[in-house]
Structure formats: structure tokens, C-alpha cells
Backbone as CSV, one residue per row, in Angstrom:
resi,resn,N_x,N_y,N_z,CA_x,CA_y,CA_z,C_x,C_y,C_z
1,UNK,-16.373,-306.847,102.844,-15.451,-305.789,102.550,-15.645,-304.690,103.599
2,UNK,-14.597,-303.956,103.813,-14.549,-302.956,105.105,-14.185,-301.574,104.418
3,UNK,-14.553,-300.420,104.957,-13.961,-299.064,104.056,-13.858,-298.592,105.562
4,UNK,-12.714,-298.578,105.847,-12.659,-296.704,106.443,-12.570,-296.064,106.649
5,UNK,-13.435,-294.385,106.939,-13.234,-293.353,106.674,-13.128,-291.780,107.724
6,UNK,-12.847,-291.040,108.079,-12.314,-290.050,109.030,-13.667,-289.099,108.546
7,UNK,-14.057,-288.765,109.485,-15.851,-288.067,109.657,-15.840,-287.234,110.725
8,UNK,-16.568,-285.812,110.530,-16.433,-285.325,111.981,-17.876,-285.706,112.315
9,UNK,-17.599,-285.521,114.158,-18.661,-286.516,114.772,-19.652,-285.611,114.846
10,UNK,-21.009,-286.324,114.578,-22.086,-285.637,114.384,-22.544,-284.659,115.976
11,UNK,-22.301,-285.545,116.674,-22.232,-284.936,118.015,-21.470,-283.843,118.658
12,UNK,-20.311,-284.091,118.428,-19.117,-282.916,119.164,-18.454,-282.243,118.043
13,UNK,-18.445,-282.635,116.821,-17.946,-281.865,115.729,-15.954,-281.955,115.662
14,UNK,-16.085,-283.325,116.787,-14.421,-283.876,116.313,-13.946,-284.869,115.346
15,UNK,-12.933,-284.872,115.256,-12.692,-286.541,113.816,-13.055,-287.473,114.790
16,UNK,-14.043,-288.708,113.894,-14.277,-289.985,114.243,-14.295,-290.719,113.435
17,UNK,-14.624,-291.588,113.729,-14.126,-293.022,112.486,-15.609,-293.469,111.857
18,UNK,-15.487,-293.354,110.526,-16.893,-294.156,110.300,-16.316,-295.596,109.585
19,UNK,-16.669,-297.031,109.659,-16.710,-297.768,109.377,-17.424,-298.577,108.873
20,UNK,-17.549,-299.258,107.041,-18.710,-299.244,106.462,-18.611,-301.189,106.211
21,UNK,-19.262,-301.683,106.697,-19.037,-303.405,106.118,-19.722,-303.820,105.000
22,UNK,-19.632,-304.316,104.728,-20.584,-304.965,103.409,-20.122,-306.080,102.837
23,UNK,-21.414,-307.107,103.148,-21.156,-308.387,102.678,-21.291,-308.176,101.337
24,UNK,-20.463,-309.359,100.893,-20.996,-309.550,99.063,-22.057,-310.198,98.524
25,UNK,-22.312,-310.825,99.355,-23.834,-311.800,99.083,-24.783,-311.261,99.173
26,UNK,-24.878,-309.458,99.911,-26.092,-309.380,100.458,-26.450,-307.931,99.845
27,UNK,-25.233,-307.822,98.619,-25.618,-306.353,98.127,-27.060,-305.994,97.077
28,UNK,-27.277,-307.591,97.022,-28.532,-306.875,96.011,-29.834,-307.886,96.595
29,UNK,-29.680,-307.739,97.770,-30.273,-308.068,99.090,-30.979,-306.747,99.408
30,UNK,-31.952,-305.873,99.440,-32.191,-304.893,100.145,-32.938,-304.905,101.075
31,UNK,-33.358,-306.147,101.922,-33.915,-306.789,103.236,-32.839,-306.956,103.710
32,UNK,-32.224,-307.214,103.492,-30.704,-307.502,104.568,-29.881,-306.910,105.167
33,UNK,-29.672,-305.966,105.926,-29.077,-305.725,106.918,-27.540,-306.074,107.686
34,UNK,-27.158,-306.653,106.251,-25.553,-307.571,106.243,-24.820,-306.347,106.176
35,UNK,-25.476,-305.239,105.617,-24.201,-303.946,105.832,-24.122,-303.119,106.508
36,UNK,-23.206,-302.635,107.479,-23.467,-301.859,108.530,-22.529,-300.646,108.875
37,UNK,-22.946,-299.775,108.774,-22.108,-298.290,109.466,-21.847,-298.362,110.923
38,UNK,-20.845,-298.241,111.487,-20.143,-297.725,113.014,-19.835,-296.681,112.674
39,UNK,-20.099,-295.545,113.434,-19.594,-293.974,113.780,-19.101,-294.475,115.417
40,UNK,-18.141,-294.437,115.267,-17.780,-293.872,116.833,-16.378,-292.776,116.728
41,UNK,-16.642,-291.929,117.738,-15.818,-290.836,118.637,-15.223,-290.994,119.752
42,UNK,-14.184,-290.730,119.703,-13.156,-290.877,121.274,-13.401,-289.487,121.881
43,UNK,-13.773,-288.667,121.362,-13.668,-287.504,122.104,-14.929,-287.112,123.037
44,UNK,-16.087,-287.594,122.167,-17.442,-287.914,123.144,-17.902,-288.933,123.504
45,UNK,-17.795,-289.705,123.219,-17.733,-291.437,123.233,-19.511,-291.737,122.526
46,UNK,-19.697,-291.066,121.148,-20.587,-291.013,120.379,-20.282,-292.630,119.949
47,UNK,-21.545,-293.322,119.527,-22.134,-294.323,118.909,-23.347,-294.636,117.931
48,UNK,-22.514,-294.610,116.957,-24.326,-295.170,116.085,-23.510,-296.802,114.730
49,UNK,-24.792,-297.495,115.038,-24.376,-298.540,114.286,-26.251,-298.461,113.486
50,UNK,-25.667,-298.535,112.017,-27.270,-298.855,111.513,-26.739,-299.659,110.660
51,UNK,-27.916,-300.140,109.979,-27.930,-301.048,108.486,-28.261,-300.308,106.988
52,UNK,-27.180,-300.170,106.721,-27.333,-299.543,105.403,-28.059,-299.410,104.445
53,UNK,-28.548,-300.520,104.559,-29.394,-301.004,103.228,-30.806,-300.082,103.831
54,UNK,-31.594,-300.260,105.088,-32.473,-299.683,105.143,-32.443,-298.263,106.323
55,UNK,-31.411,-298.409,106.585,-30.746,-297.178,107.351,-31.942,-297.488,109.166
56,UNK,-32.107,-298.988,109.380,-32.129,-298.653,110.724,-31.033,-299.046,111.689
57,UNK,-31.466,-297.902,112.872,-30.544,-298.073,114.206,-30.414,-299.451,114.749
58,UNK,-29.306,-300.212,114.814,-28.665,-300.917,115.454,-28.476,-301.202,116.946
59,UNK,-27.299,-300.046,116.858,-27.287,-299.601,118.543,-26.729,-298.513,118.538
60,UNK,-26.884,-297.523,119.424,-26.611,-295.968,119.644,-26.580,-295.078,120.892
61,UNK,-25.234,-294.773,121.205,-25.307,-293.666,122.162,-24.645,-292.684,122.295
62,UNK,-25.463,-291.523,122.438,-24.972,-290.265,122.282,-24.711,-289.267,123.814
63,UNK,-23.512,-289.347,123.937,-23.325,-289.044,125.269,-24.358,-286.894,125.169
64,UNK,-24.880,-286.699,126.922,-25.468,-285.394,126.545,-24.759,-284.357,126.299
65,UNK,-25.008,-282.850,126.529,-23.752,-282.126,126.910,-23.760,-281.797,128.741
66,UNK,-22.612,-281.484,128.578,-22.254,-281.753,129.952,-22.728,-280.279,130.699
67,UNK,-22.849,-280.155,131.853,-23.491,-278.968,133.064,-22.315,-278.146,132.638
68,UNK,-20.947,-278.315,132.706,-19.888,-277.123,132.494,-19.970,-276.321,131.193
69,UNK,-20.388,-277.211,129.958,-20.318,-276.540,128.794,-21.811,-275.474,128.575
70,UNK,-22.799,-276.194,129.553,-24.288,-275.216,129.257,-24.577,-274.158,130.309
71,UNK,-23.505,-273.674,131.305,-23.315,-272.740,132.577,-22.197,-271.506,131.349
72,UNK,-21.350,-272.206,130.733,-20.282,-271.583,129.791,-21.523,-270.722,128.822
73,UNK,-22.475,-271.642,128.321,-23.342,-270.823,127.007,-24.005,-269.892,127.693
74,UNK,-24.543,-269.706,129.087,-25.363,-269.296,129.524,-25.094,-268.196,130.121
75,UNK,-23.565,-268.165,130.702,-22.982,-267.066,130.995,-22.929,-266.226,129.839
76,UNK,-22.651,-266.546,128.595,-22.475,-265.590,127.996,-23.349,-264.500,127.352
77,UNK,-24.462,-265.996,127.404,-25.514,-264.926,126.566,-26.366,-263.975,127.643
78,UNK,-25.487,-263.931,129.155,-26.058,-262.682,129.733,-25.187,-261.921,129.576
79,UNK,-23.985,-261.615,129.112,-22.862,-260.887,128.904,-23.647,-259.830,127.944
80,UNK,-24.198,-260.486,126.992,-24.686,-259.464,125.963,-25.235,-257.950,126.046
């Protein structure tokens, strides 16, 4: 079974998609790893895939922030 759902991204704080699978065989399985979360973002090109059942990482990448946006924070907080 598939659910999914509109999430802002943990990373950039835009809508992304979370996508939840879950086998039926494997729900009262809690070694199994048959169910799995995708977060991904188009706007940062954020990634996380874990296993539900025991919540480990899969595969994951979190793009950094970029040199333009931390010259932007930095200017300002000499403005002060």
C-alpha cells in the first residue's frame, strides 16, 4: 500500500512529497524494513529514504546551503 502526502522539506522549508510504502505481510514484522518513507524536494533536491519500522537511513542527501545565501546572512548581521 502507498500513502501520499505534501510535507514541508525539512531542509529548505518548501512543499515536498513524503511517500509512505507498506507491505502487508510485513506489518507485524518489526525486523523488517518492507516499509519505507521517501521525502524528496524539487526545490533543494533533499533526500531521505528510511525504514519505518525501525526508522533507519536507507539513502540520503541533503544538498548544503549555498555561498550566496550565507554572504546574504552575513551581510546582514553586520548591518545591525
Amino acid at each position: 500500500m502507498k500513502t501520499v502526502q505534501i510535507v514541508r522539506c525539512p531542509n529548505c522549508g518548501a512543499l515536498a512529497e513524503r511517500v509512505v510504502w507498506r507491505d502487508r505481510e510485513a506489518i507485524n514484522d518489526q525486523h523488517n524494513d518492507q516499509h519505507v518513507i521517501r521525502t524528496t524536494c524539487a526545490a533543494c533536491d533533499y533526500l531521505m529514504m528510511m525504514g519505518l519500522s525501525t526508522g533507519s537511513v536507507i539513502e540520503a542527501y541533503t544538498p548544503g546551503f549555498s555561498g550566496q545565501l550565507l554572504d546574504r546572512s552575513a551581510n546582514h548581521a553586520c548591518q545591525v
